[in-house]
Backbone and ligand atoms as CSV (ligand in chain L), in Angstrom:
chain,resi,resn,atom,element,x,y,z
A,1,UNK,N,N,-67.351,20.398,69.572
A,1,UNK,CA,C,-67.972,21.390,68.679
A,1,UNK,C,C,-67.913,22.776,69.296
A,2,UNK,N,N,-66.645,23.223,69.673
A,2,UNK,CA,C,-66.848,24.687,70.024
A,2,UNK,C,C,-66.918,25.859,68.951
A,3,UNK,N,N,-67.715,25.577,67.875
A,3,UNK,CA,C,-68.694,26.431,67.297
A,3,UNK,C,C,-69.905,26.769,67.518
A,4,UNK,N,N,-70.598,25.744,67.857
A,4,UNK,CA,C,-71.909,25.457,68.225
A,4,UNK,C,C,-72.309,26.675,69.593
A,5,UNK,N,N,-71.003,26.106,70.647
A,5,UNK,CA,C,-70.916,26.400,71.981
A,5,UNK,C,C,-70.934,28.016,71.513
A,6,UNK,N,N,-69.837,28.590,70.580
A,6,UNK,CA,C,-69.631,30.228,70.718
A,6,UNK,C,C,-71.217,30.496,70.048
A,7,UNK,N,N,-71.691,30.663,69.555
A,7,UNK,CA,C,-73.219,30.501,68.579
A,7,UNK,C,C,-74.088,30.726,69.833
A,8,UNK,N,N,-74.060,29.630,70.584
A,8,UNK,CA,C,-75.269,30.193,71.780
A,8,UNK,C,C,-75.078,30.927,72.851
A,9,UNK,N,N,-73.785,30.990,73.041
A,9,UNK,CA,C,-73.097,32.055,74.028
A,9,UNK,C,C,-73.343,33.477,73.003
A,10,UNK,N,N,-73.307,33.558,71.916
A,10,UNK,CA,C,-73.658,34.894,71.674
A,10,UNK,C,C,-74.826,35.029,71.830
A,11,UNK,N,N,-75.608,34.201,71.407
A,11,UNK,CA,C,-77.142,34.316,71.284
A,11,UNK,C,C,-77.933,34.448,73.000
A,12,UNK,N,N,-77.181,34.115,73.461
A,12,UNK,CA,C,-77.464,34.569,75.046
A,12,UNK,C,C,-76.998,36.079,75.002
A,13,UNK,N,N,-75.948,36.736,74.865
A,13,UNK,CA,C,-75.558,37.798,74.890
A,13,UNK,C,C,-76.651,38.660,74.282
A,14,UNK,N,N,-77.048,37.956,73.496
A,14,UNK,CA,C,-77.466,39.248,72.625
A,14,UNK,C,C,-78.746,39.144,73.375
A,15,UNK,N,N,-79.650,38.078,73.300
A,15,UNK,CA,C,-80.898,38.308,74.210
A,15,UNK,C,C,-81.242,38.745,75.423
A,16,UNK,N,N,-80.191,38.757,76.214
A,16,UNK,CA,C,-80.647,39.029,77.641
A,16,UNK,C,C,-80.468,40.588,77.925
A,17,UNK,N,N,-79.302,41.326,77.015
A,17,UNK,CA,C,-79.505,42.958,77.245
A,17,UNK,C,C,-81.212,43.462,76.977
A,18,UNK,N,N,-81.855,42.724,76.206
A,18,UNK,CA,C,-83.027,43.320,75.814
A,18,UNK,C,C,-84.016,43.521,76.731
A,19,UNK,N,N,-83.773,42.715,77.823
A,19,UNK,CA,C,-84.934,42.974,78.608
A,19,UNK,C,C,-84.191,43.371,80.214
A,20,UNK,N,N,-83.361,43.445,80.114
A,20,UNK,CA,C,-82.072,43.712,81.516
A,20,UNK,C,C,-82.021,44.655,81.662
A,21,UNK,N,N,-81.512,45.754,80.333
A,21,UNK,CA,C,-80.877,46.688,80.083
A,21,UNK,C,C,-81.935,47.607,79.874
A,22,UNK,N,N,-83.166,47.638,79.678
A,22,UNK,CA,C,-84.324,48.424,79.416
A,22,UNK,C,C,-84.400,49.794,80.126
A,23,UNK,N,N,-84.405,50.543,80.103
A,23,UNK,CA,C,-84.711,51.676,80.792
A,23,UNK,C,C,-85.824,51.628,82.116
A,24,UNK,N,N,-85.227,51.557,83.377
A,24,UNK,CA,C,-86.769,51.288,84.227
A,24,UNK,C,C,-88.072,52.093,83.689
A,25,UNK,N,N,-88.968,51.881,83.790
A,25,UNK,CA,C,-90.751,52.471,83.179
A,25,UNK,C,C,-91.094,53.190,84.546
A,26,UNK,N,N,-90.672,52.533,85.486
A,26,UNK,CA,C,-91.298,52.650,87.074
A,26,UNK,C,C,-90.543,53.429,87.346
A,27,UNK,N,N,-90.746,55.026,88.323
A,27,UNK,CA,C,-89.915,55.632,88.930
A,27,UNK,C,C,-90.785,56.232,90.925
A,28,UNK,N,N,-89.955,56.118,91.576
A,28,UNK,CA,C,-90.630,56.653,92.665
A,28,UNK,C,C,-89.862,57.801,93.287
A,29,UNK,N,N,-90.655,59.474,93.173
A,29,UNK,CA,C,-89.572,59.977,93.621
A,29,UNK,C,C,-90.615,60.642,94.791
A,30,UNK,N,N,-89.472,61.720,95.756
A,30,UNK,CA,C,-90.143,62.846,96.584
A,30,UNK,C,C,-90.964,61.884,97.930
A,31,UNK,N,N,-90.198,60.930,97.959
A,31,UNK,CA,C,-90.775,59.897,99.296
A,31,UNK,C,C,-90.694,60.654,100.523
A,32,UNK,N,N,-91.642,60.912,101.344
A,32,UNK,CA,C,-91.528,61.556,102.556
A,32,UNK,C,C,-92.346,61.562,103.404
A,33,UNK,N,N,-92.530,61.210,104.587
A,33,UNK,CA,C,-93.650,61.542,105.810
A,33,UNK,C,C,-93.332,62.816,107.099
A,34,UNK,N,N,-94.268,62.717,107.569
A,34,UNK,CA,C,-94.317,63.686,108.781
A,34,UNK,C,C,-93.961,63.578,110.189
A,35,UNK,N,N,-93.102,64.346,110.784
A,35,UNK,CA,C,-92.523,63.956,111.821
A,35,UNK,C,C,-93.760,63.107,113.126
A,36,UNK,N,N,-93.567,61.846,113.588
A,36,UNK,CA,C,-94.574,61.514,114.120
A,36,UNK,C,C,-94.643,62.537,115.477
A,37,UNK,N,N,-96.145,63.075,116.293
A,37,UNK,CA,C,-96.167,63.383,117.529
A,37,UNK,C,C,-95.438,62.627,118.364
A,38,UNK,N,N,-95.428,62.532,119.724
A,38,UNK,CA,C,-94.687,61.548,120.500
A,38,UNK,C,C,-95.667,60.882,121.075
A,39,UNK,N,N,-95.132,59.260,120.903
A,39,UNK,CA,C,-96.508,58.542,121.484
A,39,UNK,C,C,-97.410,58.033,120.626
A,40,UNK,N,N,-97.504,58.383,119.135
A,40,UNK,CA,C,-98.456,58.191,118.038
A,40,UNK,C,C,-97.909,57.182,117.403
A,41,UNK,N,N,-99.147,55.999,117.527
A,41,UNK,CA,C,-98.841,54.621,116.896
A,41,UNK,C,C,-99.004,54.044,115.111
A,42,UNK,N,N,-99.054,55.678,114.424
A,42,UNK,CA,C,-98.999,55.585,113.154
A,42,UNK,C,C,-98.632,56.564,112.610
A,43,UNK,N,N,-98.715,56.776,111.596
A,43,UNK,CA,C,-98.135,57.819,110.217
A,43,UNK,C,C,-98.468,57.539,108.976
A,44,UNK,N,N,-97.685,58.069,108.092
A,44,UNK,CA,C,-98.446,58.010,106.650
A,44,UNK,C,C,-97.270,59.180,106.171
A,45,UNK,N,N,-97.227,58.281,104.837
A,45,UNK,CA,C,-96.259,58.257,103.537
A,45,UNK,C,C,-96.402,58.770,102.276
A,46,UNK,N,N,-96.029,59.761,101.932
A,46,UNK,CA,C,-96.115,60.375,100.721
A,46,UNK,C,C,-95.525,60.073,99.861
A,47,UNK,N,N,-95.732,60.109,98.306
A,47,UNK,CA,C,-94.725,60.154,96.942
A,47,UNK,C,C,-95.205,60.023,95.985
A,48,UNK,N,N,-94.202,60.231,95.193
A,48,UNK,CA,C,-94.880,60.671,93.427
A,48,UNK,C,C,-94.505,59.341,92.582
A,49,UNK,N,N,-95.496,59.006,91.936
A,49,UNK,CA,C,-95.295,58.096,91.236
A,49,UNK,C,C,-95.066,58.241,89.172
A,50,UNK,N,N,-93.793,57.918,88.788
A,50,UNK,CA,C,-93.748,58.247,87.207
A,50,UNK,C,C,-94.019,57.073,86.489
A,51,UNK,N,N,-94.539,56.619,85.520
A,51,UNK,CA,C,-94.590,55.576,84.661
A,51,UNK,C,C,-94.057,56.122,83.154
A,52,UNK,N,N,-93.333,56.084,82.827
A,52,UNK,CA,C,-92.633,56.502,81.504
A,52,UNK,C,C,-92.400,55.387,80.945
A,53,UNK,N,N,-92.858,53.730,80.914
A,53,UNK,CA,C,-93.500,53.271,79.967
A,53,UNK,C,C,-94.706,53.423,79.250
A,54,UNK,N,N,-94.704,52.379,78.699
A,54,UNK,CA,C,-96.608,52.703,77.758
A,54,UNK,C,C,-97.449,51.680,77.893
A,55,UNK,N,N,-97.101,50.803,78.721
A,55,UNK,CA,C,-98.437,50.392,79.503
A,55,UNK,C,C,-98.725,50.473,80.942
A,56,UNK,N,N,-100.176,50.452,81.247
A,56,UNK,CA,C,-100.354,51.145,82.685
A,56,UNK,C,C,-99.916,50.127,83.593
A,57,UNK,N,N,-99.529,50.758,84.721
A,57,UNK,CA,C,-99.084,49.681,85.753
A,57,UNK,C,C,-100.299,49.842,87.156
A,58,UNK,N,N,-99.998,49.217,88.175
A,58,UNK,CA,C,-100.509,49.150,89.527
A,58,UNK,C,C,-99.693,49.428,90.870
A,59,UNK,N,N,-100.107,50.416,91.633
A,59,UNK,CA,C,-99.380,50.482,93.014
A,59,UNK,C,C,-99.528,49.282,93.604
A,60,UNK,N,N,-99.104,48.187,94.208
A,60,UNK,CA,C,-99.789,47.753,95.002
A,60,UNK,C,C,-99.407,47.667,96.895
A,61,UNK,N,N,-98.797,49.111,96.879
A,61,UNK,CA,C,-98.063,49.081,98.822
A,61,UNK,C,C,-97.258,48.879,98.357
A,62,UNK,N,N,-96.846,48.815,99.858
A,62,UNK,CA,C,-95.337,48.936,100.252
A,62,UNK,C,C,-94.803,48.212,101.718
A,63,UNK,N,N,-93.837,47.728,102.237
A,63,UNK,CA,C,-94.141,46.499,103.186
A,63,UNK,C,C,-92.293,47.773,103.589
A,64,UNK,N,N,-91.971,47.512,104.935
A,64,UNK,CA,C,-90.856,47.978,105.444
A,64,UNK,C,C,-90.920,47.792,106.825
A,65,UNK,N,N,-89.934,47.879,107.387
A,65,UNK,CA,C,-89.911,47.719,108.723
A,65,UNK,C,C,-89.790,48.781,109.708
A,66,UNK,N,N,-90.440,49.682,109.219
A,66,UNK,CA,C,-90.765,51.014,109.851
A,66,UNK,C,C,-92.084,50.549,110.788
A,67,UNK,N,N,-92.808,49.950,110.352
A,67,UNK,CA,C,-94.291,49.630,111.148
A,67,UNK,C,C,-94.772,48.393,110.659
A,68,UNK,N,N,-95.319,47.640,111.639
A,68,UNK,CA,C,-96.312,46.538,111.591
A,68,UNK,C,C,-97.026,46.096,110.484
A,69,UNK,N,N,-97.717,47.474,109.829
A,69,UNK,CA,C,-98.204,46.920,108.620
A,69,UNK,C,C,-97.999,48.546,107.894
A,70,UNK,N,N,-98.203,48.379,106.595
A,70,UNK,CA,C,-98.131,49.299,105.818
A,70,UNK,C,C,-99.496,49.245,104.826
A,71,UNK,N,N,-100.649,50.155,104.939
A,71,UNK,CA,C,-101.685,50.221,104.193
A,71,UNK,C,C,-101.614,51.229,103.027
A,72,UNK,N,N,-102.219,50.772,102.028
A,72,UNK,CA,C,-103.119,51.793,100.573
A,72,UNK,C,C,-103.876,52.518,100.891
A,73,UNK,N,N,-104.023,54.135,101.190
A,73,UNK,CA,C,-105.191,54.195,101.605
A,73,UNK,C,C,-105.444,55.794,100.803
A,74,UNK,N,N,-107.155,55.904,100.110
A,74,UNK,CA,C,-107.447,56.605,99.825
A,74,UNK,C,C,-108.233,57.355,100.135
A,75,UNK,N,N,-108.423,59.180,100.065
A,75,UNK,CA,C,-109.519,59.690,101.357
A,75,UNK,C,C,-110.888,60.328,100.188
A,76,UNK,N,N,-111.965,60.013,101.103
A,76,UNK,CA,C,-112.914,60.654,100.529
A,76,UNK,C,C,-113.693,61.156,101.177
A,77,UNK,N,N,-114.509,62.180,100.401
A,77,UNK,CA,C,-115.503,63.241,101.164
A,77,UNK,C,C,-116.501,62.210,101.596
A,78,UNK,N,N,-117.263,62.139,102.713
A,78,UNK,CA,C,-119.034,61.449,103.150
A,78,UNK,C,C,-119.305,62.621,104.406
A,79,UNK,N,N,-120.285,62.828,103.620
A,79,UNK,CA,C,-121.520,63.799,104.579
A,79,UNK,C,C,-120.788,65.206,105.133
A,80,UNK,N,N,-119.391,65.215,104.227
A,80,UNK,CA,C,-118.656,66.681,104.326
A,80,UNK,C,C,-117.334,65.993,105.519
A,81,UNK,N,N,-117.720,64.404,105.513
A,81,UNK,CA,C,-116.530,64.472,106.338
A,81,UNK,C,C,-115.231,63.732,105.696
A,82,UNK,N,N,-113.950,63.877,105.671
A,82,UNK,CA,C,-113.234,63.282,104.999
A,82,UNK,C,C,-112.843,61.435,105.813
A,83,UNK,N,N,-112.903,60.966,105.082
A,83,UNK,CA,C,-112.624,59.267,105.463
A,83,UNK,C,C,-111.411,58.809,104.680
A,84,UNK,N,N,-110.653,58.077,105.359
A,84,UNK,CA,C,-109.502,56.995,104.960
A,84,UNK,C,C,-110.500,55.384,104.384
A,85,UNK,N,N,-110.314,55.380,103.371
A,85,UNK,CA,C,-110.465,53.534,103.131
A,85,UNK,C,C,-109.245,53.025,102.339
A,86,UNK,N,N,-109.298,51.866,103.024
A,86,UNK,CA,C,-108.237,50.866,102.286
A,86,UNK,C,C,-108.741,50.727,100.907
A,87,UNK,N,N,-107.420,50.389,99.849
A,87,UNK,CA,C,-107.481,50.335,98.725
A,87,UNK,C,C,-106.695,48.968,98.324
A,88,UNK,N,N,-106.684,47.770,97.335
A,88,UNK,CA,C,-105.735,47.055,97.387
A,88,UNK,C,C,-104.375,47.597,96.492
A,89,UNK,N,N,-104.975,48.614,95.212
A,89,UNK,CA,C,-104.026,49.155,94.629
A,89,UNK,C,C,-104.418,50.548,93.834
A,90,UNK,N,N,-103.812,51.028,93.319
A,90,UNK,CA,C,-104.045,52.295,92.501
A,90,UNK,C,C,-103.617,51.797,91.099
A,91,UNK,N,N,-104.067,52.548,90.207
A,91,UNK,CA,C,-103.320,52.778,88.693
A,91,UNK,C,C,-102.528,53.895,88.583
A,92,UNK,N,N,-100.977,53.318,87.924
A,92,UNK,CA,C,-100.579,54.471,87.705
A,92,UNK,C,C,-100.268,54.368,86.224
A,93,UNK,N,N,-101.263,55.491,85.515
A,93,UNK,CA,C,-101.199,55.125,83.790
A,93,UNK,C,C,-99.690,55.916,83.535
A,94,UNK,N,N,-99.371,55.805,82.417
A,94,UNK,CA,C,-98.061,56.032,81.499
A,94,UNK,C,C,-98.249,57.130,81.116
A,95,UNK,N,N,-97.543,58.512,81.413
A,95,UNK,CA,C,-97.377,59.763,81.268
A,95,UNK,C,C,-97.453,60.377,81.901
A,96,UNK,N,N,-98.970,60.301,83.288
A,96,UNK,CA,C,-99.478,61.367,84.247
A,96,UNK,C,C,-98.594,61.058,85.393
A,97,UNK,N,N,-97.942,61.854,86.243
A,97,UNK,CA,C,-97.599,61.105,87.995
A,97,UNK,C,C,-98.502,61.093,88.571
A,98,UNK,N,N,-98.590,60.138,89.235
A,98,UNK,CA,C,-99.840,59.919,90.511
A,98,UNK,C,C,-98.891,60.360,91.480
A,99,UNK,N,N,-99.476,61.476,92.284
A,99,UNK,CA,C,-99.142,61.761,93.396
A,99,UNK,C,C,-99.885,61.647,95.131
A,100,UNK,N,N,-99.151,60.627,95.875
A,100,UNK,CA,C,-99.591,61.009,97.222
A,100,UNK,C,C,-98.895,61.803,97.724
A,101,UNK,N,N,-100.278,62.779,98.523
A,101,UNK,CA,C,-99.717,63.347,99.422
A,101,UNK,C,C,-101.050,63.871,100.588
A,102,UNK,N,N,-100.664,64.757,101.293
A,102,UNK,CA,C,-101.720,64.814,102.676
A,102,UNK,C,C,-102.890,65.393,102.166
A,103,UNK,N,N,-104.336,64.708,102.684
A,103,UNK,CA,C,-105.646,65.088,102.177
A,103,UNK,C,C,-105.925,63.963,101.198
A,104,UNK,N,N,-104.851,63.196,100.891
A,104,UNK,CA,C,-105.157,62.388,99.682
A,104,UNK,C,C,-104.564,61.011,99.733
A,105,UNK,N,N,-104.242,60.607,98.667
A,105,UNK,CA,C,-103.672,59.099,98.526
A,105,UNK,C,C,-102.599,59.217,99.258
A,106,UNK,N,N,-102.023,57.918,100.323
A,106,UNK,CA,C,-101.231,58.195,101.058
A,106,UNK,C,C,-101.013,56.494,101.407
A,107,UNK,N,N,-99.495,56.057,102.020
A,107,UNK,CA,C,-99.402,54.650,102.748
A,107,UNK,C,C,-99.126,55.029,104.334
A,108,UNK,N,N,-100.383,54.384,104.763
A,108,UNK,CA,C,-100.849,54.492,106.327
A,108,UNK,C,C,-99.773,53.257,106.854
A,109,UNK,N,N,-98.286,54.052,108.171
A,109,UNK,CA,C,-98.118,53.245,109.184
A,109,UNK,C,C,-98.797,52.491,110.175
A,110,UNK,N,N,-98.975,51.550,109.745
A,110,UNK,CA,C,-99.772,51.013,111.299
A,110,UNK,C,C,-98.738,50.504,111.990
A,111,UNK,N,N,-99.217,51.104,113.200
A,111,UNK,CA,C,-98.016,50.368,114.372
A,111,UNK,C,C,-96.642,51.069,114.147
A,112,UNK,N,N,-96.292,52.017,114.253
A,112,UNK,CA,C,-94.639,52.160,114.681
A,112,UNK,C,C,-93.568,51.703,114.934
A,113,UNK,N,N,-93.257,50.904,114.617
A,113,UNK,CA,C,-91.768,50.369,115.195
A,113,UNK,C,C,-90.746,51.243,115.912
A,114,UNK,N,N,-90.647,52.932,115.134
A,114,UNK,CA,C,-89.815,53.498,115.610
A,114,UNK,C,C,-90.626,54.328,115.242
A,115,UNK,N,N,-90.099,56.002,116.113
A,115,UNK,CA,C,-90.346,57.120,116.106
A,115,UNK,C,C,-90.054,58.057,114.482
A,116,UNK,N,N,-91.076,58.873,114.202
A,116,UNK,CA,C,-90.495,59.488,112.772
A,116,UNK,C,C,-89.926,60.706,113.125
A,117,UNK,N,N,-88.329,60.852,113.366
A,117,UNK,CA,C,-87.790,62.018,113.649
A,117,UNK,C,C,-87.717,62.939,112.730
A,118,UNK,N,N,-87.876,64.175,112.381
A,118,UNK,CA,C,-87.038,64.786,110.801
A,118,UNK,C,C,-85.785,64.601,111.028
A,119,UNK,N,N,-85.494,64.373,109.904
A,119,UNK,CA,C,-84.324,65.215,109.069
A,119,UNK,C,C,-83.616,63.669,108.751
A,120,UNK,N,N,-85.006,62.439,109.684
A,120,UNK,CA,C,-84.167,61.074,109.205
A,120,UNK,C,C,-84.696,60.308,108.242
A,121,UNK,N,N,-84.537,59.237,108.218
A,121,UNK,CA,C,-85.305,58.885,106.689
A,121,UNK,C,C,-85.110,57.131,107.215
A,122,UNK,N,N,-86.070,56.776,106.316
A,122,UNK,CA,C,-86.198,55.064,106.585
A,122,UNK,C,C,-86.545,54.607,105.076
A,123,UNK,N,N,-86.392,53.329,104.575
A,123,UNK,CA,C,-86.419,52.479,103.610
A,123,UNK,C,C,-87.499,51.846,103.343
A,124,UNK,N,N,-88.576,52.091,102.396
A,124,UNK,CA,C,-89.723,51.202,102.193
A,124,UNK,C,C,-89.956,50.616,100.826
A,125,UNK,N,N,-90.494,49.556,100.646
A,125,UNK,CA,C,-90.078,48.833,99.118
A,125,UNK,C,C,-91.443,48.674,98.440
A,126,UNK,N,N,-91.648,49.297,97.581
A,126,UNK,CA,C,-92.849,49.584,96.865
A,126,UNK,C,C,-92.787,48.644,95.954
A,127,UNK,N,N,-94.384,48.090,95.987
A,127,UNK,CA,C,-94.381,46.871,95.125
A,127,UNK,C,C,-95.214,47.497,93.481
A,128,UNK,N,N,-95.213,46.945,92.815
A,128,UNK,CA,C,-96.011,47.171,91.290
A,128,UNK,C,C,-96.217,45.843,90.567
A,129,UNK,N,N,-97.244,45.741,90.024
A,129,UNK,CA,C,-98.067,45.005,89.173
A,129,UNK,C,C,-96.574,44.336,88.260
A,130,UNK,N,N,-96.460,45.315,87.368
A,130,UNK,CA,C,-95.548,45.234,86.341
A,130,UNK,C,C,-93.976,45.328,86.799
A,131,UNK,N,N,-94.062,46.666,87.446
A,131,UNK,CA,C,-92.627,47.093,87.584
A,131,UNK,C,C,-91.662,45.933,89.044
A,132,UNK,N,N,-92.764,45.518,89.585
A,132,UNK,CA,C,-92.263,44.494,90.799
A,132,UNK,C,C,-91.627,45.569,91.789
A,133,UNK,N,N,-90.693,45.466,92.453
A,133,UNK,CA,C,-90.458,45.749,93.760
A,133,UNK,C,C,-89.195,47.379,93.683
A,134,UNK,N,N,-89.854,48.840,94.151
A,134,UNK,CA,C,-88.886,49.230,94.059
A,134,UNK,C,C,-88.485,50.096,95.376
A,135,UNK,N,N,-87.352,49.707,96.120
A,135,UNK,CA,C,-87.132,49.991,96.912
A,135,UNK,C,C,-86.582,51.602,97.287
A,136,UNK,N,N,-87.344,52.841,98.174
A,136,UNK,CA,C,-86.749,54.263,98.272
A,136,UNK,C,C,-86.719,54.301,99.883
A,137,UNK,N,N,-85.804,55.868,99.815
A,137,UNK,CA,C,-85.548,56.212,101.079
A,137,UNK,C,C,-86.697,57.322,101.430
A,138,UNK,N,N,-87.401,57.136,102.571
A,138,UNK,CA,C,-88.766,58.462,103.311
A,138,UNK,C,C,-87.893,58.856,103.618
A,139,UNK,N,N,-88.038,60.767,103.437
A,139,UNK,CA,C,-87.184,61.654,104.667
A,139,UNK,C,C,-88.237,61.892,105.055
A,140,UNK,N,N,-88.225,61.926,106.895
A,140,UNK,CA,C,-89.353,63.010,107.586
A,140,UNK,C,C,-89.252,63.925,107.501
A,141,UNK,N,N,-89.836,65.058,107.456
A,141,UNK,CA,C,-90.048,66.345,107.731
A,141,UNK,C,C,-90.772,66.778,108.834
A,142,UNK,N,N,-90.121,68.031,109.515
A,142,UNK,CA,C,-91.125,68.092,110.352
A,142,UNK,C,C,-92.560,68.434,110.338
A,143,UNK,N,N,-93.207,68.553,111.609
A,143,UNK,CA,C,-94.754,68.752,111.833
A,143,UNK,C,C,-94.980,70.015,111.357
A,144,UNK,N,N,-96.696,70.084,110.546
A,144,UNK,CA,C,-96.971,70.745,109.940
A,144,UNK,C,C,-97.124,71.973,111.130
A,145,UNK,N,N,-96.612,73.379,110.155
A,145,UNK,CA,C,-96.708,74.451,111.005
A,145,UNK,C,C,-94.961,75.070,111.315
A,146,UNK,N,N,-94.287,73.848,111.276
A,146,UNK,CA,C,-93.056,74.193,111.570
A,146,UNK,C,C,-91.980,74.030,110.100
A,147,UNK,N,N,-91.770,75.502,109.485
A,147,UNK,CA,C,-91.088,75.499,108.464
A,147,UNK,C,C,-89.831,76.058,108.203
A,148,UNK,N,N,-88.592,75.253,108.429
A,148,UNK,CA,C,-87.242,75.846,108.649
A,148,UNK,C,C,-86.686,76.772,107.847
A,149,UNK,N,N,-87.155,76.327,106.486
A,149,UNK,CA,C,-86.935,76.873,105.215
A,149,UNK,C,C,-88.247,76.954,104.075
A,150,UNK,N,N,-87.813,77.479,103.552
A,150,UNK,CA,C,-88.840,77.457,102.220
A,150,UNK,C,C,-90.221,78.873,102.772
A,151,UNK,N,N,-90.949,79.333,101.930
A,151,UNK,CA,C,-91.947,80.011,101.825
A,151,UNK,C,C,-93.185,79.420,103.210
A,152,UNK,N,N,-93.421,80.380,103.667
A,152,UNK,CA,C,-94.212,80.886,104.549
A,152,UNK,C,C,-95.582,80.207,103.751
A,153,UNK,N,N,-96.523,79.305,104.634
A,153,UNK,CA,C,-97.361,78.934,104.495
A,153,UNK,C,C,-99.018,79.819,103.941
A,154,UNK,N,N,-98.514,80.662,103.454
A,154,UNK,CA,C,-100.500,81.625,102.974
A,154,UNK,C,C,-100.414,81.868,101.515
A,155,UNK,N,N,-100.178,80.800,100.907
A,155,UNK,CA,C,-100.519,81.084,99.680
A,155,UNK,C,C,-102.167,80.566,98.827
A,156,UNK,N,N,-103.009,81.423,99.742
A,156,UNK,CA,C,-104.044,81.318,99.289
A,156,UNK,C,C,-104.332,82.337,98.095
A,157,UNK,N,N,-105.209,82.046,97.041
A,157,UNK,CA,C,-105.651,82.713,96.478
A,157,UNK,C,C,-107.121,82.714,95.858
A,158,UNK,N,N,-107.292,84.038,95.831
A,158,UNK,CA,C,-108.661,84.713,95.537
A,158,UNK,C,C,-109.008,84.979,94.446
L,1,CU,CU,CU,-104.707,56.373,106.182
């Protein structure tokens, strides 16, 4: 009966672009940390998170072999002082980017494996609720204070 046979071979065809072919929802861009001091047995990871689907998803970390462990961690004001606590995940709703970056939501290196040089970059695989596993490249940059390029640090305003 190779009628039958062509019939479900299309019907495979046709079903599996639908959910294959989807446009990713999950995007991770602007991945980057800070050049580590020398000697410093951690760091911490910045990036922007897009959801351009329409239902909300979950950060939940990121695991790499840059360091020992890789934490969630969010900072808050107590008694005027700022604190790190672990988080198991964040929301990232559909439209807004959640952004980490320093002072704020951030993934804490624990343990070092290797030194964070600038200008190099390492591989960490970000997990999600929905979106499952998406793997980017950190560039370091260097230590704050030292700016090769770009605008001069005083843009305060009054
Ligand atoms: Cu931290």
């Amino acid at each position: 009966m190779p009628q039958v046979l062509a019939i479900c071979c299309l019907c495979c065809l046709l079903l599996l672009p639908a959910s294959s072919r989807a446009e990713p929802a999950l995007s991770v861009t602007e991945a980057w940390a800070r050049e580590s001091p020398p000697g410093s047995p951690n760091g911490a990871v910045y990036l922007t998170l897009h959801n351009r689907g329409k239902v909300p998803d979950r950060f939940l970390g990121a695991s790499g072999a840059v360091a020992t462990a890789i934490e969630l961690h969010t900072v808050l004001m107590e008694d005027q002082v700022m604190k790190m606590r672990r988080v198991d995940a964040m929301p990232v709703p559909p439209g807004l980017p959640v952004v980490l970056k320093p002072s704020g939501p951030h993934l804490m290196l624990i343990g070092l494996t290797q030194p964070l040089r600038a200008g190099q970059s390492f591989p960490v695989r970000c997990h999600f609720e929905h979106a499952g596993e998406i793997s980017v490249d950190v560039t370091v940059r260097p230590p704050e204070g030292q700016r090769p390029s770009g605008p001069a640090p005083h843009d305060k305003h009054h």
